[in-house]
Residue frames relative to the residue before (quaternion, step in Angstrom):
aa qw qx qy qz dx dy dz
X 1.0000 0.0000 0.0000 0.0000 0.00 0.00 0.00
X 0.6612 0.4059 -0.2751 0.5678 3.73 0.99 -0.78
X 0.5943 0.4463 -0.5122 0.4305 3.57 0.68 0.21
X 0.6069 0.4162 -0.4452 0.5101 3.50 0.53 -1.06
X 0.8447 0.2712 -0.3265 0.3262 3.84 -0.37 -0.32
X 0.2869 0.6137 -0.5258 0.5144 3.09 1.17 0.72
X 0.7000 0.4181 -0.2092 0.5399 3.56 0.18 -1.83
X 0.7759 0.4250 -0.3642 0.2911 3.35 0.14 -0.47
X 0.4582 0.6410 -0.3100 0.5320 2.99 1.52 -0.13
X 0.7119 0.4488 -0.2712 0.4672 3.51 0.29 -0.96
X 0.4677 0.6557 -0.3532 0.4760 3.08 0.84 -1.30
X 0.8418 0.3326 -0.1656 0.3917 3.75 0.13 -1.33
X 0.6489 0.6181 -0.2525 0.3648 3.02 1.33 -0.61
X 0.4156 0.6705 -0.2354 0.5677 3.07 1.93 -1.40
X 0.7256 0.4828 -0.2671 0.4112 3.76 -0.20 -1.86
X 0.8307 0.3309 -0.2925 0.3390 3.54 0.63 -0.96
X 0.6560 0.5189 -0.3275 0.4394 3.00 0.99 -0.59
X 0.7144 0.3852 -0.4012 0.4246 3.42 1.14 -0.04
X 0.3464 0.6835 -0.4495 0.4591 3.74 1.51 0.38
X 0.8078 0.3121 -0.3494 0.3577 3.01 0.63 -1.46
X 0.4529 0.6964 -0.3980 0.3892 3.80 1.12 -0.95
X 0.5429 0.5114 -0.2874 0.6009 4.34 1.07 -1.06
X 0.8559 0.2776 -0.2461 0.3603 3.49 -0.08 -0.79
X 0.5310 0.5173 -0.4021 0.5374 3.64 1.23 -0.30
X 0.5383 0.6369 -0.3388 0.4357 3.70 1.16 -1.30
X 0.7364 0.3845 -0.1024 0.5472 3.81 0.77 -1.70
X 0.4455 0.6329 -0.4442 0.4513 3.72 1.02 0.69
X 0.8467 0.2451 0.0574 0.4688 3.33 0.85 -1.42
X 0.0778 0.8006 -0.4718 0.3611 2.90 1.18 1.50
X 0.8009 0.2995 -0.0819 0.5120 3.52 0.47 -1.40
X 0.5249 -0.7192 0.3209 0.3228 3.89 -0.02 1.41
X 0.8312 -0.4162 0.2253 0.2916 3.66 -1.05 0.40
X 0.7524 0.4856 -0.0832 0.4372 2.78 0.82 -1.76
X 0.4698 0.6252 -0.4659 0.4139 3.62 1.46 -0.95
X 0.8147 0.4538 -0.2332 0.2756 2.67 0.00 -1.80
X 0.3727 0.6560 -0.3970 0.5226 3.75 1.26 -0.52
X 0.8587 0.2396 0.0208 0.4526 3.73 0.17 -1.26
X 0.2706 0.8539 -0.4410 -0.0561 3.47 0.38 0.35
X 0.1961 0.5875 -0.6693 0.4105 3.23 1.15 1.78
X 0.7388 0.4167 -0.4447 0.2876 3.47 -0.12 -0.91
X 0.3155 0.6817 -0.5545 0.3581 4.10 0.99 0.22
X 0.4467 -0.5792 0.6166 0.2913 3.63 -0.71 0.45
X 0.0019 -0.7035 0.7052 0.0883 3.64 -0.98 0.12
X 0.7869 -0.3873 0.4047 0.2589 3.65 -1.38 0.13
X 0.0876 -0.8453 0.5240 0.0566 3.62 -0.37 0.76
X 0.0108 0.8280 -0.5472 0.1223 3.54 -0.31 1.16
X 0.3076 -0.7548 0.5707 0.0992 3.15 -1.29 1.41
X 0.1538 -0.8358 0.5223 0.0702 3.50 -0.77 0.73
X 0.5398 -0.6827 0.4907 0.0423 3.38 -0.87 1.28
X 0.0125 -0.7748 0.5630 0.2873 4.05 -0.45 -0.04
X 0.9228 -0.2047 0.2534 0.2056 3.03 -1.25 0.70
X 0.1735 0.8801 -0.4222 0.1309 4.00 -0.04 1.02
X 0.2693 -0.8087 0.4825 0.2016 3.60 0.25 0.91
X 0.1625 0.7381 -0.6524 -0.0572 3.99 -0.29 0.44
X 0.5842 -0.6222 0.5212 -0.0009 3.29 -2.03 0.39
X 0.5807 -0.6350 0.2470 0.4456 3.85 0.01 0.99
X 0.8285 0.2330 -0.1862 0.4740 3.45 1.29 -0.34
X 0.3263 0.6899 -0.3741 0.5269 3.03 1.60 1.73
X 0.1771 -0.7950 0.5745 0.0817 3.70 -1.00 0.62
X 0.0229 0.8409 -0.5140 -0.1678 3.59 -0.87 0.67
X 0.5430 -0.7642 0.3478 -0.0118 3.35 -0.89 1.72
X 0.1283 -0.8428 0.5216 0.0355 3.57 0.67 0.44
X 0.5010 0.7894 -0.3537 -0.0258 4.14 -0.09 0.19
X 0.3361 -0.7983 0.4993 -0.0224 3.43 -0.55 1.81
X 0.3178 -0.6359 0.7033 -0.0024 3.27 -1.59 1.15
X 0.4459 -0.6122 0.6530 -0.0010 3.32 -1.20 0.60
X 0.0465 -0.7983 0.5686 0.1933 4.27 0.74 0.33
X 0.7872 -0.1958 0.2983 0.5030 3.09 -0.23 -1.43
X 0.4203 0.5933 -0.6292 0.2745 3.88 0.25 0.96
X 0.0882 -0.8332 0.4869 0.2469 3.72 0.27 1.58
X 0.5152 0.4846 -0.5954 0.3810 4.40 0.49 0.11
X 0.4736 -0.6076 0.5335 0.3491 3.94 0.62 -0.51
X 0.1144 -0.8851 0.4308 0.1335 3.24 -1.32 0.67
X 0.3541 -0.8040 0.4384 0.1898 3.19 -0.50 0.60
X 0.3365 -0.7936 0.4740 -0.1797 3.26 -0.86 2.14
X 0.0284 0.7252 -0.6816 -0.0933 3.77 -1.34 -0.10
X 0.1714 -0.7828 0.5971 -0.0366 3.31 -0.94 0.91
X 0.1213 -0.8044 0.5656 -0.1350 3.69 -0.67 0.48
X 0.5182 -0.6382 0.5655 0.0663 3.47 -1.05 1.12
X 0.4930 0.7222 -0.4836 -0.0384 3.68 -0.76 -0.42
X 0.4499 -0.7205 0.4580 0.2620 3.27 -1.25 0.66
X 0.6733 -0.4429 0.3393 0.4852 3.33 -1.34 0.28
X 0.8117 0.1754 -0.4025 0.3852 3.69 -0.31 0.75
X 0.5992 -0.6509 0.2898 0.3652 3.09 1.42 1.98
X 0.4838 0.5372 -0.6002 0.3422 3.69 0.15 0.45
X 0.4264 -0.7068 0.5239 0.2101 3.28 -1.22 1.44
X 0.4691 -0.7067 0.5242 0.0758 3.43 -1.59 1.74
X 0.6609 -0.3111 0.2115 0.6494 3.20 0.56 -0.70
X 0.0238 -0.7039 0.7088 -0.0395 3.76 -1.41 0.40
X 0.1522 0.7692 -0.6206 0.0089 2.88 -2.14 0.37
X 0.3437 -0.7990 0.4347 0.2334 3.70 -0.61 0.13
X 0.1547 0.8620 -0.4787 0.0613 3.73 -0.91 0.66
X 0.5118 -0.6779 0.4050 0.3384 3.45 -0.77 1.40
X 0.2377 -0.7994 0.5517 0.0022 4.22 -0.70 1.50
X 0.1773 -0.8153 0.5497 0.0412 3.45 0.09 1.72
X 0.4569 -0.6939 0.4408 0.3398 3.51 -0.92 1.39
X 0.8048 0.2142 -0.3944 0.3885 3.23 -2.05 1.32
X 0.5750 0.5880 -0.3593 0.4410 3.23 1.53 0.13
X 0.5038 -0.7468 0.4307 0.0543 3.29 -1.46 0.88
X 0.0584 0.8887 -0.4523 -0.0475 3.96 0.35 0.62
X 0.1167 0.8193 -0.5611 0.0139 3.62 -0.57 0.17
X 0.0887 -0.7682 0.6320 -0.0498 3.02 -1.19 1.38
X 0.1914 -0.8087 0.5476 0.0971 3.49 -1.70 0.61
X 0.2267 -0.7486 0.5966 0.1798 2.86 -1.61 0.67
X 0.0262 -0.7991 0.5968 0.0682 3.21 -0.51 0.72
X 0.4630 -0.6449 0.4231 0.4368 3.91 -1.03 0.55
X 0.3490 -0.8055 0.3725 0.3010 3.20 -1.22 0.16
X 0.5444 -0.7249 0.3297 0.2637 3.75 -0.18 1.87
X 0.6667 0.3164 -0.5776 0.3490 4.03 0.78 -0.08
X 0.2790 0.6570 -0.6447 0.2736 3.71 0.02 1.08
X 0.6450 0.3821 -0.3925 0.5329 3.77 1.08 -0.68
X 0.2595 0.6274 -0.6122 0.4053 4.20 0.81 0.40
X 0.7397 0.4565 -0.4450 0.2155 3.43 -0.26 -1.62
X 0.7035 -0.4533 0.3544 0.4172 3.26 -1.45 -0.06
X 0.5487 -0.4843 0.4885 0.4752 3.79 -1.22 -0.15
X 0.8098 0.3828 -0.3847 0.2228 3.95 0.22 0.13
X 0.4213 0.6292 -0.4571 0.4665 3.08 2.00 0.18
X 0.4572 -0.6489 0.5446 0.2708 3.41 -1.39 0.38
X 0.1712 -0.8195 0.5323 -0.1257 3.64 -0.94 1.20
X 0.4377 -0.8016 0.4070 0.0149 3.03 -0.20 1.73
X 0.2383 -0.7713 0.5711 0.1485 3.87 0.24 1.04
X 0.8745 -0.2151 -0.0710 0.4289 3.59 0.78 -0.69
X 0.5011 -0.6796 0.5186 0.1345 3.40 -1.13 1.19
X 0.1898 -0.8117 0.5413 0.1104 3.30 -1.70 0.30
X 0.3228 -0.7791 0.5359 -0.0395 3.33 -0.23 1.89
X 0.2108 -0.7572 0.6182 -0.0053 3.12 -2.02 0.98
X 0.1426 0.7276 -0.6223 -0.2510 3.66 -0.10 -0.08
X 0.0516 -0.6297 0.7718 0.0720 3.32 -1.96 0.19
X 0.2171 -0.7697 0.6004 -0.0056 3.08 -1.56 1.06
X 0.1786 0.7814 -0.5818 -0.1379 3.54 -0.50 0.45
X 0.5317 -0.6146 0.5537 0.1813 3.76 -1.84 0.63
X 0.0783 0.9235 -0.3510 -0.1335 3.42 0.07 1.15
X 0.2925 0.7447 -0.4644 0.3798 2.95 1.85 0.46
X 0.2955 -0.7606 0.4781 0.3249 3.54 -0.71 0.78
X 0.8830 0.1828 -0.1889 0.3888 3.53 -1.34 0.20
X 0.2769 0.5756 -0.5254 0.5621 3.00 0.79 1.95
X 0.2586 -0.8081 0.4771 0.2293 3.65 -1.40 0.34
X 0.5165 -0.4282 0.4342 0.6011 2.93 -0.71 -0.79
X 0.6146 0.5514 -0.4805 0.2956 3.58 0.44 -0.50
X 0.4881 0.6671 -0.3980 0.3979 3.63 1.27 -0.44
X 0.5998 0.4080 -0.0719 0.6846 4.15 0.72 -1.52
X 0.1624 -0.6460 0.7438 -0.0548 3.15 -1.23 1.72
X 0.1483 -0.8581 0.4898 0.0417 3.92 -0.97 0.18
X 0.2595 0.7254 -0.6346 0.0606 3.38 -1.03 0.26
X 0.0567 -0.6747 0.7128 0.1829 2.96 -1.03 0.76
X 0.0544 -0.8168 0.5744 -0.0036 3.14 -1.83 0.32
X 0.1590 -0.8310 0.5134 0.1434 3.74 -0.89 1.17
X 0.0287 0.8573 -0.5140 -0.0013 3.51 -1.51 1.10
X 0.3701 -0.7951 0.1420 0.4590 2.92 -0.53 0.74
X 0.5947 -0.5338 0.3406 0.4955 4.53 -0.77 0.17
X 0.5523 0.6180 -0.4247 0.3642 4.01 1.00 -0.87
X 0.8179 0.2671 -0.0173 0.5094 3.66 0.72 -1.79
X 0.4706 -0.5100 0.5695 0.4406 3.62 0.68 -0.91
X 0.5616 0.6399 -0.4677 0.2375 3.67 0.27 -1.13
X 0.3035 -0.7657 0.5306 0.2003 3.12 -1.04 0.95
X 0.1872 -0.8276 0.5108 0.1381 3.80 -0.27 0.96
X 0.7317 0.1329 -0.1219 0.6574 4.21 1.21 -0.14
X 0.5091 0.6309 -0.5834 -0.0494 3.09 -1.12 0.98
X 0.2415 -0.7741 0.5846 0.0273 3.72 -1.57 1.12
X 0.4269 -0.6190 0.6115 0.2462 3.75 -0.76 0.72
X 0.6748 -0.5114 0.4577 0.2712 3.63 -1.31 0.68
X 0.1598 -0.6682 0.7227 0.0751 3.70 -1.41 0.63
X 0.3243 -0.7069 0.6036 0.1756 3.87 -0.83 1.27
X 0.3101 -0.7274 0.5933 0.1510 3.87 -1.03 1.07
């Protein structure tokens, strides 16, 4: 009986001491000096839109270029209104010289509600983009967003992207 809980001891002792050894091992992954500097980490590069009020019979246009990253990069992009709730979003892999465009259009069962709810004729819309491929810029991802109206085409707002 005092053998088996001997061994079983070791056993545990063994197990732990090789846990910890794995996790000190998985410490020193990322070279010295990084960690010394944790500017030189890449972070996320995100392109910010300003602010665009459109109308129930208004489209916003979101369209991105790809300059010169020739592996492609791979992005998410995202609507929001002026009390930062997200409108609609999504993410997609932007081969370079290539051309992507996404809309937002409002959605029309708001004129459903009843006559005593209040109903916003027009809303205000954001887009933001961010590059999550690492070591890319912003200079890579041209932008523009742009509002028009759906009856004529006519484009009533458009601005080209500003890198943050």
């Amino acid at each position: 009986m005092t053998q088996q809980n001997a061994l079983k001891k070791v056993t545990l002792l063994f197990t732990a001491l090789l846990t910890l050894g794995t996790a000190q091992a998985q410490t020193r992954i990322l070279p010295k000096d990084l960690l010394k500097d944790l500017s030189k980490i890449p972070s996320r590069v995100e392109v910010d839109f300003a602010p665009v009020g459109i109308t129930m019979d208004q489209t916003a246009r979101l369209n991105l270029l790809n300059v010169d990253a020739a592996n492609g990069m791979f992005i998410n992009w995202r609507f929001i209104d002026a009390n930062g709730l997200t409108l609609a979003q999504s993410a997609a892999v932007l081969p370079m010289g290539k051309i992507v465009s996404v809309d937002f259009k409002r959605p029309t069962d708001l004129l459903a509600l009843d006559s005593d709810s209040a109903v916003s004729i027009r809303t205000e819309v954001r887009a933001q983009v961010e590059i999550r491929t690492l070591n890319i810029s912003s200079e890579s991802l041209r932008g523009s967003l742009e509002v028009f109206n759906n009856d004529t085409g006519a484009t009533t707002v458009y601005m080209s992207s500003a890198a943050q």
